[in-house]
DSSP file (Angstrom, degrees, kcal/mol; ACC not computed):
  #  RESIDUE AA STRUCTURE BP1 BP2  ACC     N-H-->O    O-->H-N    N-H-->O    O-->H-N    TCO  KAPPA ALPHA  PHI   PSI    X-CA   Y-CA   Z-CA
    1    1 A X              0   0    0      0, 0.0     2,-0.3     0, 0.0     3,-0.1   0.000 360.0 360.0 360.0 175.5  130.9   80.2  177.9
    2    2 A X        -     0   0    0      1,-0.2     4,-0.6     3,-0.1     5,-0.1  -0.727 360.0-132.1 -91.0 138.6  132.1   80.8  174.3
    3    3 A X  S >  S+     0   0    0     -2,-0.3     3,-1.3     2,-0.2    -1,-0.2   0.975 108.2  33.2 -49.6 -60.9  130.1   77.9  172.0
    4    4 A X  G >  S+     0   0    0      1,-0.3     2,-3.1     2,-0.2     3,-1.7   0.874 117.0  53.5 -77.2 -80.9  133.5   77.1  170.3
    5    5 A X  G 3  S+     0   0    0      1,-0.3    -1,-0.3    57,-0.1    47,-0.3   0.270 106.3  50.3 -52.8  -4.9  135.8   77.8  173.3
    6    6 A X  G <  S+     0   0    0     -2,-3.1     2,-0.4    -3,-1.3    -1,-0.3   0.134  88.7  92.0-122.7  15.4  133.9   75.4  175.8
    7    7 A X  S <  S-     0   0    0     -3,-1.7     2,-0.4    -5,-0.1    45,-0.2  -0.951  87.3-130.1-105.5 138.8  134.1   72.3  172.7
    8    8 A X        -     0   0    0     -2,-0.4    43,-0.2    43,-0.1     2,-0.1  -0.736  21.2-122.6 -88.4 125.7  137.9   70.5  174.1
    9    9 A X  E     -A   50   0A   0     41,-1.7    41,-2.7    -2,-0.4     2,-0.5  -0.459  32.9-120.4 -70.9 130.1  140.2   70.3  170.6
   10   10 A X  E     -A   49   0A   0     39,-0.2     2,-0.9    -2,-0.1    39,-0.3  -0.652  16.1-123.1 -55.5 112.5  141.2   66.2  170.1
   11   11 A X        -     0   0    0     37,-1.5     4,-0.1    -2,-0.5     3,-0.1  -0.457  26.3-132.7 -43.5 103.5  144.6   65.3  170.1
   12   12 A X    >   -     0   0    0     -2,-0.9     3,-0.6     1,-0.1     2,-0.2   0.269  28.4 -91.8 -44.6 170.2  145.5   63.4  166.9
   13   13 A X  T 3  S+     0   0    0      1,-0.3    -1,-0.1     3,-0.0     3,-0.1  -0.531 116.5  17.7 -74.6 141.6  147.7   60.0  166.7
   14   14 A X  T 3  S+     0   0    0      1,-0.2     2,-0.3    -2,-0.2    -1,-0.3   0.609  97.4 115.6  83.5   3.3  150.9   60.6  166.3
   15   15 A X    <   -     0   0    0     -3,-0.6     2,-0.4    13,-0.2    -1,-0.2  -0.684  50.5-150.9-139.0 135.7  150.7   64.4  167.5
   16   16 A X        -     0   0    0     11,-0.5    11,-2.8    -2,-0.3     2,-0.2  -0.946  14.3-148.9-126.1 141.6  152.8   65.3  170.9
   17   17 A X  E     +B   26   0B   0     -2,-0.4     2,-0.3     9,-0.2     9,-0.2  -0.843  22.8 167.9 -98.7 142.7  151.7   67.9  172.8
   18   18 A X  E     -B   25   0B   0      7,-1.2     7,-0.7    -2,-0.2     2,-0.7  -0.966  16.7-163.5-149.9 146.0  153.1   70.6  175.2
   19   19 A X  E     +B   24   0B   0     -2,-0.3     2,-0.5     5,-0.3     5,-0.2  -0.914  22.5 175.3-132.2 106.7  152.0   73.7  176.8
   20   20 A X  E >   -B   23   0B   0      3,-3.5     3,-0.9    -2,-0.7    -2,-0.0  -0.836  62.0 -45.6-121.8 107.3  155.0   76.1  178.2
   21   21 A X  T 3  S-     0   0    0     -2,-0.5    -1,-0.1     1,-0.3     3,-0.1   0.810 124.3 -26.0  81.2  52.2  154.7   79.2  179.7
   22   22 A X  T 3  S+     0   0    0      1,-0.2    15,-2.5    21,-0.1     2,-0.4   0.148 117.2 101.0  81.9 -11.5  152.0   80.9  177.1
   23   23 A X  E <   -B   20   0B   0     -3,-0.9    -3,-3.5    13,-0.3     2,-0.3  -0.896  59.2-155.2-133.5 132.8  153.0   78.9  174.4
   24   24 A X  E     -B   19   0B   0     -2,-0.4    11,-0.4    -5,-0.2    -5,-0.3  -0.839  18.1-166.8 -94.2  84.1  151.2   75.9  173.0
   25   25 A X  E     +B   18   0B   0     -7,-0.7    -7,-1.2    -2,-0.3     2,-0.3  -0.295  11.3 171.6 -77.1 170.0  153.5   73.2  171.0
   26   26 A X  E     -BC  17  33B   0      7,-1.8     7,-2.5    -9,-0.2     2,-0.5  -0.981   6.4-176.8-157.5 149.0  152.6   70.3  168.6
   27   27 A X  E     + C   0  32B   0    -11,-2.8   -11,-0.5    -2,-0.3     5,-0.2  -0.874  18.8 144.1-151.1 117.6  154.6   68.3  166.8
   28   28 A X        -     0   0    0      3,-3.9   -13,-0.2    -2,-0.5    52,-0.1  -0.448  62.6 -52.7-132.8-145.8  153.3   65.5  164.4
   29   29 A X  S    S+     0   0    0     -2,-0.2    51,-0.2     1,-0.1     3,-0.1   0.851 126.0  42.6 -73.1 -28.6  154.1   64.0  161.0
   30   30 A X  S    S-     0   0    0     49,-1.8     2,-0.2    50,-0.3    49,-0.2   0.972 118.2 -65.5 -78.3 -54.8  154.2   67.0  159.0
   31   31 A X        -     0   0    0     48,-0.9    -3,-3.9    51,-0.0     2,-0.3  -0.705  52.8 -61.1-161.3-152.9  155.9   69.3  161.0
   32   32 A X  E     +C   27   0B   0     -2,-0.2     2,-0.3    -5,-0.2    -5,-0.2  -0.915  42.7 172.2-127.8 151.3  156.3   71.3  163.8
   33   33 A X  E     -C   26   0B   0     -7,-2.5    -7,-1.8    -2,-0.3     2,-0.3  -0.998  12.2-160.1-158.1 145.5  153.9   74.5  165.3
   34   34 A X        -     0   0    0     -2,-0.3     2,-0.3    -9,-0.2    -9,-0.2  -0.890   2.2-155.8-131.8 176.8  153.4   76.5  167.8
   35   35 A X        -     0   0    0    -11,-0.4    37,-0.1    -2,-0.3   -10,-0.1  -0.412   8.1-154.0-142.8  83.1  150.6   79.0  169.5
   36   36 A X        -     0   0    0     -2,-0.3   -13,-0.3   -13,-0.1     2,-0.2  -0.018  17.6-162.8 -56.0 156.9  150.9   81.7  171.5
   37   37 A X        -     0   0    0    -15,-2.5     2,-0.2     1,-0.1    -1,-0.1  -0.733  24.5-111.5-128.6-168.5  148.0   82.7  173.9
   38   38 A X        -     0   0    0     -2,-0.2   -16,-0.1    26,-0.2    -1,-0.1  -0.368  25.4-121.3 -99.8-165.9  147.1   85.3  175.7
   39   39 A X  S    S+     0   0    0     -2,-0.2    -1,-0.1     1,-0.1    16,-0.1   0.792 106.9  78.4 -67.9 -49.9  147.3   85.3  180.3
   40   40 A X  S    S+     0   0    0     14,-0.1    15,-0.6    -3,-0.0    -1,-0.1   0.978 100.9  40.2 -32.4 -51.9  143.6   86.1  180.2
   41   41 A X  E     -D   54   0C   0     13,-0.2     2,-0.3    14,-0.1    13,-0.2  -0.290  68.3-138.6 -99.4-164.3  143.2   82.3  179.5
   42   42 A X  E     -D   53   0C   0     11,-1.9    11,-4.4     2,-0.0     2,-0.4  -0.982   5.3-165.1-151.5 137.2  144.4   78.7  180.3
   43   43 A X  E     -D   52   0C   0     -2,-0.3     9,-0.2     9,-0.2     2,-0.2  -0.993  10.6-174.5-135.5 142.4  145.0   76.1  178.3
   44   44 A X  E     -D   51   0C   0      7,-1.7     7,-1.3    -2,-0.4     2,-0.1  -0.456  22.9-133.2-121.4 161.0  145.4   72.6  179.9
   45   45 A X        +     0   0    0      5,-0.2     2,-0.7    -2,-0.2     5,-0.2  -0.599  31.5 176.1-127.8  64.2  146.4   68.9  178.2
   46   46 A X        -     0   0    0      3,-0.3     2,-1.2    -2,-0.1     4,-0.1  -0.665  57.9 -52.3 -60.1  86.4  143.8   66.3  179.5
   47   47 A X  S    S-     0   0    0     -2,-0.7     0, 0.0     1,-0.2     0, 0.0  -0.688 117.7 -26.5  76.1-112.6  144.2   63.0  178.2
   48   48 A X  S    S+     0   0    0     -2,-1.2   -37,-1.5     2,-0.0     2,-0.3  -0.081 125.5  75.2-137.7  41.7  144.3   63.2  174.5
   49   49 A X  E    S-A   10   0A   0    -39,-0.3     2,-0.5     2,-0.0    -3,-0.3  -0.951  75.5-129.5-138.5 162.3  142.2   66.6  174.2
   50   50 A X  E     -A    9   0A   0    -41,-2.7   -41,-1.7    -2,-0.3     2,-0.5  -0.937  20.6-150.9-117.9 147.5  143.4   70.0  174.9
   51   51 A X  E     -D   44   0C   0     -7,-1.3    -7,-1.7    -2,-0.5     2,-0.6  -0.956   7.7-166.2-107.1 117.7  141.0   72.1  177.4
   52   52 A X  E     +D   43   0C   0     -2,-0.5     2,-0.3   -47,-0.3    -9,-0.2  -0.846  12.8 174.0-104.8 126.8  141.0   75.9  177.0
   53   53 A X  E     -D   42   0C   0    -11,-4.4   -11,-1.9    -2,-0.6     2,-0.2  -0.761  16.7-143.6-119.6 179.7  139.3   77.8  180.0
   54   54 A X  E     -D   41   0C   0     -2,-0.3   -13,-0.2   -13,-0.2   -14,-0.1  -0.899  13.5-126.8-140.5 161.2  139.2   81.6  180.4
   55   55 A X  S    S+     0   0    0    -15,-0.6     2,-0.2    -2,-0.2   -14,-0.1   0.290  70.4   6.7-126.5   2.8  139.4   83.4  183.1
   56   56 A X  S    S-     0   0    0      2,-0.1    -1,-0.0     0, 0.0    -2,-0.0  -0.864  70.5-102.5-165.0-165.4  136.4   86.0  183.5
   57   57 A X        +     0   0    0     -2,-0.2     2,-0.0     4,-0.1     5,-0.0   0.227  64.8 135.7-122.4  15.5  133.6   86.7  182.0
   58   58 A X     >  -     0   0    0      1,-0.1     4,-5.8     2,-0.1     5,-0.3  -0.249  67.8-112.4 -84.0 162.2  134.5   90.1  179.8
   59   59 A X  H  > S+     0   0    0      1,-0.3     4,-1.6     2,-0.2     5,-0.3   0.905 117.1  44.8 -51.9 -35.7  133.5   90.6  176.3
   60   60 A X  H  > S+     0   0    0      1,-0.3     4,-2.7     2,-0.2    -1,-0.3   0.849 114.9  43.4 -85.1 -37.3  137.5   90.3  175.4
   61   61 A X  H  > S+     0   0    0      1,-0.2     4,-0.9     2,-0.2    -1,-0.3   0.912 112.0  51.5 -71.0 -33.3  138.3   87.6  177.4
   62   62 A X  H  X S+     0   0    0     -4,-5.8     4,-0.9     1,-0.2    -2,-0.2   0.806 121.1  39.9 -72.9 -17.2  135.0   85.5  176.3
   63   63 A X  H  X S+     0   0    0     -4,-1.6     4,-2.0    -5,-0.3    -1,-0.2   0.774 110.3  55.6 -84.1 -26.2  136.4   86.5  172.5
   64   64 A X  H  X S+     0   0    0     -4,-2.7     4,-0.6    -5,-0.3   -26,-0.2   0.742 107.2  58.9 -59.3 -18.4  140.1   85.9  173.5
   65   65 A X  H  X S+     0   0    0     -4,-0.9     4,-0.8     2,-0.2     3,-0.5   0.965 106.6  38.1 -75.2 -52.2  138.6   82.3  174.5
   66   66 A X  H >X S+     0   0    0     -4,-0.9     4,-2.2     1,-0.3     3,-0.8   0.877 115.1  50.9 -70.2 -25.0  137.0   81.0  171.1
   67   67 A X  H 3X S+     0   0    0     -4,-2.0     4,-0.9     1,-0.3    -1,-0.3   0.655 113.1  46.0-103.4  11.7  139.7   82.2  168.8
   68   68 A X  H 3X S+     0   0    0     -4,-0.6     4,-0.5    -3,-0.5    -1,-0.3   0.338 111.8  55.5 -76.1  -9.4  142.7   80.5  171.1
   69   69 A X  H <X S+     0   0    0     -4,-0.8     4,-1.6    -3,-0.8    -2,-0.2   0.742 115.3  36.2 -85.6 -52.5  140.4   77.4  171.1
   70   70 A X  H  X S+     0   0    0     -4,-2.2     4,-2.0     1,-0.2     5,-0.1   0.930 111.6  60.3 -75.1 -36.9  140.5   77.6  167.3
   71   71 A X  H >X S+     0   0    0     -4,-0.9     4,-2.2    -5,-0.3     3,-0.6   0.935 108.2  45.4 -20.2 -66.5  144.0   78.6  167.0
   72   72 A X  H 3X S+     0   0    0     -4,-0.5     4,-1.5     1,-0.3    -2,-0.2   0.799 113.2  45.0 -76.5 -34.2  145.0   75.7  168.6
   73   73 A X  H 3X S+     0   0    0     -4,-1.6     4,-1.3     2,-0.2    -1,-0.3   0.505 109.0  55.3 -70.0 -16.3  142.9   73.2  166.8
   74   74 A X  H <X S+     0   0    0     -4,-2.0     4,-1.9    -3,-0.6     5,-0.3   0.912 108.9  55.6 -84.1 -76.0  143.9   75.0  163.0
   75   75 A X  H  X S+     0   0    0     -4,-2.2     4,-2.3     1,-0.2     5,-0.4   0.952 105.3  51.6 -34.3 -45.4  147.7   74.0  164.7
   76   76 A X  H  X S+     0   0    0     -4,-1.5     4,-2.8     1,-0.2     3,-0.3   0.943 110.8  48.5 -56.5 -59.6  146.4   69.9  165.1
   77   77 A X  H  X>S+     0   0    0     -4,-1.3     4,-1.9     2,-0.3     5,-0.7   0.900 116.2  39.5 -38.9 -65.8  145.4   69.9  161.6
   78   78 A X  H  <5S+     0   0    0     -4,-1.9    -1,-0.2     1,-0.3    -2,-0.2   0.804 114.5  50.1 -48.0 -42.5  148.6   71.3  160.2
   79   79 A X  H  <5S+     0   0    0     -4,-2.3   -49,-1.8    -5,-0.3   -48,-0.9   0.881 129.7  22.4 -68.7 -40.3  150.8   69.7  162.4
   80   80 A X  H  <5S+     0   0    0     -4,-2.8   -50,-0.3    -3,-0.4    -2,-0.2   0.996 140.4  18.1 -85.2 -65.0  148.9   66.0  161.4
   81   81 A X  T  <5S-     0   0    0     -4,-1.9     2,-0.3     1,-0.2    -3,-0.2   0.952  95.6-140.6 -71.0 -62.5  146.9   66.6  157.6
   82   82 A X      < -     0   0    0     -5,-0.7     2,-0.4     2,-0.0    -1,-0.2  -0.758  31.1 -88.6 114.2 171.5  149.0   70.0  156.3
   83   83 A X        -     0   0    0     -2,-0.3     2,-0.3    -5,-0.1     0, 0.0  -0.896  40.4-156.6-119.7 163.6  147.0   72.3  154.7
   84   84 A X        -     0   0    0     -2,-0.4     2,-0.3     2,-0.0    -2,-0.0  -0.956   6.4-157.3-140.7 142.1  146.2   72.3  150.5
   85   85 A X        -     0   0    0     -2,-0.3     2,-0.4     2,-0.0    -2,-0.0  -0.990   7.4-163.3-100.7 107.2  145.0   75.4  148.3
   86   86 A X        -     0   0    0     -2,-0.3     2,-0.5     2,-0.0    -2,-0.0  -0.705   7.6-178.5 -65.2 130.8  143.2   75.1  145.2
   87   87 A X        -     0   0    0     -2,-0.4     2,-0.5     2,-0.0    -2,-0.0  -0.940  12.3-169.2-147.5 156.5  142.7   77.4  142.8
   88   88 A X        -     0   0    0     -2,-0.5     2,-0.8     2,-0.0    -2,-0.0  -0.955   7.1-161.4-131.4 137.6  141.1   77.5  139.7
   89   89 A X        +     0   0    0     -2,-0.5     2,-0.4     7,-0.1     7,-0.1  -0.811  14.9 179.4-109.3 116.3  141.5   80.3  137.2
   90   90 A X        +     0   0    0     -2,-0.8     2,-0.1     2,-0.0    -2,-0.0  -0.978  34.9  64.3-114.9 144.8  138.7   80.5  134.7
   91   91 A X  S >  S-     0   0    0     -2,-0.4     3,-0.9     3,-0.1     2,-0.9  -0.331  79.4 -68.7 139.5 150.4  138.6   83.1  132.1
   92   92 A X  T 3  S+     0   0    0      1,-0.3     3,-0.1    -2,-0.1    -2,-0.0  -0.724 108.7  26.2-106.0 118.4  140.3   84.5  129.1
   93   93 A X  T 3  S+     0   0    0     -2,-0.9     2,-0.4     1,-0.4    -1,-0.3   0.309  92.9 104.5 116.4  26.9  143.6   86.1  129.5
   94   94 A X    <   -     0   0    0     -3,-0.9    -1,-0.4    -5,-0.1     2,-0.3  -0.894  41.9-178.1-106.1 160.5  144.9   84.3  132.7
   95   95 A X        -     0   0    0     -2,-0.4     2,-0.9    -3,-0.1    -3,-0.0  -0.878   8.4-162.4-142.5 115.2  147.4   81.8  132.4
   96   96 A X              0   0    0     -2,-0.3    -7,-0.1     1,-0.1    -2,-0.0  -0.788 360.0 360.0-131.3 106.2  148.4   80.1  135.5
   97   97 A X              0   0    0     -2,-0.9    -1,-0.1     0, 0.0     0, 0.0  -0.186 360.0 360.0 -86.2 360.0  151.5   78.3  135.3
């Protein structure tokens, strides 16, 4: 199995989950998100984790596995935390405003 893809993502407090037809939703205190996947895999709602399994053992499906396992867990965050960018401009002639 794929290292990442075989670790189950947590569901956060406060975070609802749904899995319809390809499509993963979440919906928490910041907002609302969704994730599409691909057939090759499955993704499941067990308790308060989401399970993603795959469905053979080919190079595409075993890559299709980790990055819909990460997908979905970059979706918990957003939907609970948000995301923040910093940036810091050093240097002389920028001005960032």
């Amino acid at each position: 199995m794929s290292r990442l893809g075989k670790i189950p993502v947590a569901i956060p407090e406060k975070v609802k989950v749904a899995v319809k037809s390809g499509v993963v939703e979440a919906e928490g205190p910041v907002g609302k998100g969704s994730v599409k996947f691909r057939p090759e895999v499955s993704v499941a709602v067990e308790g308060d984790r989401v399970v993603v399994k795959r469905s053979s053992d080919q190079k595409l499906v075993k890559a299709l596995h980790g990055t819909t396992r990460a997908h979905i867990a970059n979706l918990m965050t957003g939907v609970s935390k948000g995301f923040e960018k910093v940036l810091d401009i050093n240097g002389v002639g920028y001005s960032g405003k």
